[in-house]
N, C-alpha and C positions, 0 to 999 in steps of 0.2 A: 482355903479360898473363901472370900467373905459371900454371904448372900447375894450381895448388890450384881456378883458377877457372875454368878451363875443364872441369875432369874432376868439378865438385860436381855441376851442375846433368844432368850425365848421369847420374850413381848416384841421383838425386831419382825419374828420371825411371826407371829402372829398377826402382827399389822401387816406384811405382805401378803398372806394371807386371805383377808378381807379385801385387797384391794383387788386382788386377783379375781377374786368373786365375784366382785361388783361389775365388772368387765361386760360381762354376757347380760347381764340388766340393761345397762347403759346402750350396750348396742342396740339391744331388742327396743326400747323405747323410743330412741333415733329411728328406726325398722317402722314402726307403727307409724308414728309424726310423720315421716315421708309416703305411706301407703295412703294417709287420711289423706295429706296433700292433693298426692297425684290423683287421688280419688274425688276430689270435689273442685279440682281442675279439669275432671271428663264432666261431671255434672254440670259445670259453668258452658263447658262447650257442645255440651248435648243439647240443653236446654234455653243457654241463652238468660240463665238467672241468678245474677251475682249475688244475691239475699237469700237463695238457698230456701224461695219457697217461704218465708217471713214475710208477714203483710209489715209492706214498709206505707208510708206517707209520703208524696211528693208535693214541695213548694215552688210553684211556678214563679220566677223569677221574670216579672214583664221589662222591659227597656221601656226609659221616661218618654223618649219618640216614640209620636205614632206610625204604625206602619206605612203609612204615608206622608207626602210632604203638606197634605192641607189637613187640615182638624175633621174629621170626617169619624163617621161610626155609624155602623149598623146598615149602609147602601147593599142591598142584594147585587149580586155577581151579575155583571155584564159580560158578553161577549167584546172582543177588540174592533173595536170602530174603523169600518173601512170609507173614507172619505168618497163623496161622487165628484167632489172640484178637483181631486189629486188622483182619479183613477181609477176608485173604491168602489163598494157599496155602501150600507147607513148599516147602521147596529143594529142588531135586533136583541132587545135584551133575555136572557137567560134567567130560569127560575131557580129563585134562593135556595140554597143548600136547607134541607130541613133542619129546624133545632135553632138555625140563626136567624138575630134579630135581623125585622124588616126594616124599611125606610124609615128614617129619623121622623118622627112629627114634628110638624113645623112647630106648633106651638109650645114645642122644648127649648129653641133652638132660641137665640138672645136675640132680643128685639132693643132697636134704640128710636127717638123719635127723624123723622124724615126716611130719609133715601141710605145714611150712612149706619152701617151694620159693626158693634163692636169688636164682632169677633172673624177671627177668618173661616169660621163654621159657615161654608154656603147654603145656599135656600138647596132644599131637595128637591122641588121643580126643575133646577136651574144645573143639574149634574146628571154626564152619563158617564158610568166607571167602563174603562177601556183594561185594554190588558196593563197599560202603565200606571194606570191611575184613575184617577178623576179629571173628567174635562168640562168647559163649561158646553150648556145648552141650554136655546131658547125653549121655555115653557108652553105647553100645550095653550095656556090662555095668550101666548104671543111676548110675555114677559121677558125681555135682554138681560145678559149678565150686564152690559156695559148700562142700563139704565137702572137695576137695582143695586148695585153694586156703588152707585157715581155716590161723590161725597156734593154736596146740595153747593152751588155757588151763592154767597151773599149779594151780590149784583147781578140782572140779569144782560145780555147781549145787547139790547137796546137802551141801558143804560148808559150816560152820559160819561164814564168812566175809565180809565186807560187801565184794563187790566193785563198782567201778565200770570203766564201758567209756566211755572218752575219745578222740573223733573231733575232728580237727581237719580243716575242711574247705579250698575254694578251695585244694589245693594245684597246682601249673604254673602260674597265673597271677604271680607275681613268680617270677623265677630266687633271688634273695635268700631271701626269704621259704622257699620250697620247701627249698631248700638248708638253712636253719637248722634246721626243721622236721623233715629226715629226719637231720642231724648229731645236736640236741640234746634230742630225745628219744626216749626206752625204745622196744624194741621192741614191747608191748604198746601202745602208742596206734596206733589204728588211721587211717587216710589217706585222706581220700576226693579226688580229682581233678573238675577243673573240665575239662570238654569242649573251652574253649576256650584251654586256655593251649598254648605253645609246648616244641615237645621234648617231650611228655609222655611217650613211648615210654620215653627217655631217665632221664625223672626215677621212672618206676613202677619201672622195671629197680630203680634204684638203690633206693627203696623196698622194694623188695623183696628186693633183696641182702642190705640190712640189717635182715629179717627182719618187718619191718610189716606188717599185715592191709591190705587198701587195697579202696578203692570207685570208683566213679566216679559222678559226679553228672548230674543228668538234672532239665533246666531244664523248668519245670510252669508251667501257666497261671495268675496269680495274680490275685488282685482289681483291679481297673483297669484289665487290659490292652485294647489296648496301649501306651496312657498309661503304664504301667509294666510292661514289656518285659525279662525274664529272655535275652534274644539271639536268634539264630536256632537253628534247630530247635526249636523250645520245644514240647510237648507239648499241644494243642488241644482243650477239650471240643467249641468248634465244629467242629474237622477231621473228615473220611471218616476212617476205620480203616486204609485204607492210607497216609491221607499222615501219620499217627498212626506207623505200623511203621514207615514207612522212615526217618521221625526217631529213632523209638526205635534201628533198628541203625545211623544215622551215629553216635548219641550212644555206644552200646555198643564202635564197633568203635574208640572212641579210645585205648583202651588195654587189654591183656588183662591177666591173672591174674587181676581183682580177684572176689571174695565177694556180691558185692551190687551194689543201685543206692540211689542215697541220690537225694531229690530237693531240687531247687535251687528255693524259692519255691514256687511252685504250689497257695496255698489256695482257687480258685476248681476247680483241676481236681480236687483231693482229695479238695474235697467233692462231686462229683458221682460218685455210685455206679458207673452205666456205664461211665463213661471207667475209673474205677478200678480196677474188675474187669477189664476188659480188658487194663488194665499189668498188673495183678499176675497174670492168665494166661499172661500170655508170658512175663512174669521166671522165672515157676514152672516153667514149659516150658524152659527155658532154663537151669536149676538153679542160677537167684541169688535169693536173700532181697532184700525194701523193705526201706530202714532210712528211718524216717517221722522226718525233723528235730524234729516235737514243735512247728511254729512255728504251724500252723492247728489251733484248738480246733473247728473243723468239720470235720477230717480223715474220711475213713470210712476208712481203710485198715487201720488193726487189724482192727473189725468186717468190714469184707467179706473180710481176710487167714482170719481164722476161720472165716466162714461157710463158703467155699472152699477151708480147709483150706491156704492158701500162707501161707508163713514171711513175717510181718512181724515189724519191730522198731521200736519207736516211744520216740525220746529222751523224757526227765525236763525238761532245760534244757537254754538255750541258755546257755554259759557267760560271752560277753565279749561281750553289747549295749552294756555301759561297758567301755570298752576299757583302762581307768586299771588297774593291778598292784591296787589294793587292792580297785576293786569286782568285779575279776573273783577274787581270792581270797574273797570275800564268798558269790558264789555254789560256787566250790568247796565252800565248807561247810557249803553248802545240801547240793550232792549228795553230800556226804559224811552227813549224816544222813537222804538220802534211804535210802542203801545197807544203811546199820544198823536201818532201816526194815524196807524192803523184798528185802532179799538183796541187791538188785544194782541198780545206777540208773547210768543213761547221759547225759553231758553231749558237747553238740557244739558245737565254738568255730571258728575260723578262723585262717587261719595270718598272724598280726599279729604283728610282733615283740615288742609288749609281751604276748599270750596266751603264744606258743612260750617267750618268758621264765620270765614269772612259771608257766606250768605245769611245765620245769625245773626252778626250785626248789622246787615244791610238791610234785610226785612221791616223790622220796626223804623227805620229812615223813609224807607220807601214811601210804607203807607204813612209816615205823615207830609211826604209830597203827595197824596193824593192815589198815589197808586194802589188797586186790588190785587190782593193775589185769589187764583182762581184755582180748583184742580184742573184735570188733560180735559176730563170728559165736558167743560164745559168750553172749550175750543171751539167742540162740534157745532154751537149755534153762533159761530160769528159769521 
């Protein structure tokens, strides 16, 4: 028998052998890996420390919004504003959290010449933070948002001149839309903001950078509802007076600097006297002008704005119910003989590509017939 066959069947049997050995290793170290496991899976949930006790470094990751919708930083913590024209009581403010920044100083804050402010960073006199936000209010020295805030008219009221004041409204609800709106038109058109669109902080700022008077809008109880339903918060002749203010400051605190409140629908609550007076006490209280859309001929809000002495403004036309360039030039030329009329007439459109168009190239026509354009707030002295 040669070598080869006698010494095979030995090395077979050696290597089984070894592997047999290796058995009780392999398990035992599988044995251990799962004891250390299950052992720093009690420690995670004893203690609560997935780092095992390691000084780690955390990188605070901020979102590019601010936590608000208006450009705001460093206002101490307010208590929530209870209104006295809806029911309430007045806010009493509450003392800053130690360790945080106080009140903005004014003289941080961007200044431009006149009345018009670049940024939507509001005056610190002129804000009380509620539980939603920031709302406006008039300054202890007597100072109105709606009169710091106004973009300056180039004519004044008793000026020989046929001015109109052109609002376009819904604007933050398209990014598009918005965007075209504050790009390709005049500083003098003024801006009223929808409550519910996205970034609005973002899109007023910018608004406002570029010099525009701006509003914000304030969804009203309209005929039908809630068959037909203006969104959430909406303003209620059936609601209590408190659940009336605390709508009113979600809807205010969505964005700052603006002049006024303009309302969104609401010919059911407009013509109810009560409810009316009671918005237009707080806005008054609060130093912003109504600008009345013009869209309910049962409105009361001029008349009770008069009786009660609070600044309303109340549109002439709505400008693009036809949204077509030719019918919405049609009624341009209404309000343009409104103006020659009357001194001054106010049309309010919506930011539609075809209105932001065709108002575009009707602007620069306009004023070389003679016509002013004006912001809202200078409506108030005609």
């Amino acid at each position: 028998m040669a070598a080869d066959d006698l010494n095979a069947p030995l090395r077979r049997q050696d290597k089984a052998k070894t592997r047999f050995s290796l058995l009780p290793l392999v398990w035992g170290l599988a044995a251990c890996a799962f004891l250390v496991a299950s052992l720093a899976g009690v420690w995670i949930a004893a203690v609560d420390d997935p780092d095992g006790g390691w000084p780690v470094a955390v990188a605070s990751i901020e979102d590019s919004e601010p936590a608000t919708t208006g450009s705001l930083s460093g206002f101490a913590a307010m208590g929530p504003a209870r209104s006295p024209a809806f029911g309430g009581t007045a806010a009493t403010p509450s003392p800053a959290t130690p360790g945080t920044a106080g009140p903005t100083e004014l003289a941080a804050l961007p200044q431009a010449p006149g009345k018009v402010r670049p940024t939507a960073a509001p005056l610190d006199q002129l804000v009380e933070i509620t539980a939603f936000g920031p709302v406006p209010k008039i300054a202890d020295d007597g100072l109105r948002p709606m009169d710091a805030y106004a973009r300056p008219a180039t004519v004044g009221p008793y000026d020989r001149v046929p001015r109109i004041v052109i609002i376009v409204s819904g604007m933050g609800l398209s990014q598009t839309g918005t965007s075209k709106a504050i790009r390709d038109l005049p500083e003098d058109v003024t801006l009223a903001f929808a409550p519910y669109g996205s970034s609005l902080g973002r899109w007023a700022s910018r608004a406002r950078e570029d010099g525009h008077e701006i509003l914000i809008q304030a969804p009203m109880e309209p005929i039908g509802y809630p068959r037909k339903n203006p969104g959430k918060h909406t303003l209620l002749t059936s609601a209590g007076g408190a659940a009336n203010a605390e709508n009113l400051r979600w809807i205010m605190s969505r964005i700052t600097s603006y002049t006024g409140v303009m309302n969104y629908m609401g010919a059911r609550f407009l013509a109810d006297r009560r409810a009316t007076r009671s918005l237009l006490e707080e806005l008054a209280g609060r130093g912003v002008f109504f600008l009345d859309d013009g869209t309910s001929g049962q409105s009361t809000a001029a008349v009770t704005g008069r009786e009660i002495k609070v600044p309303v403004v109340t549109a002439d036309l709505i400008i693009d119910k036809q949204r077509s360039s030719r019918q919405i030039e049609m009624q341009l030329e209404i309000l343009e003989k409104i103006a020659r009329t009357k001194g001054i007439a106010i049309g309010v459109a919506s930011a539609f590509p075809t209105t932001v168009r065709t108002l575009a190239a009707w602007i620069p026509l306009a004023r070389e017939r003679g016509i002013t354009l004006v912001p809202a707030s200078a409506a108030l002295s005609k």
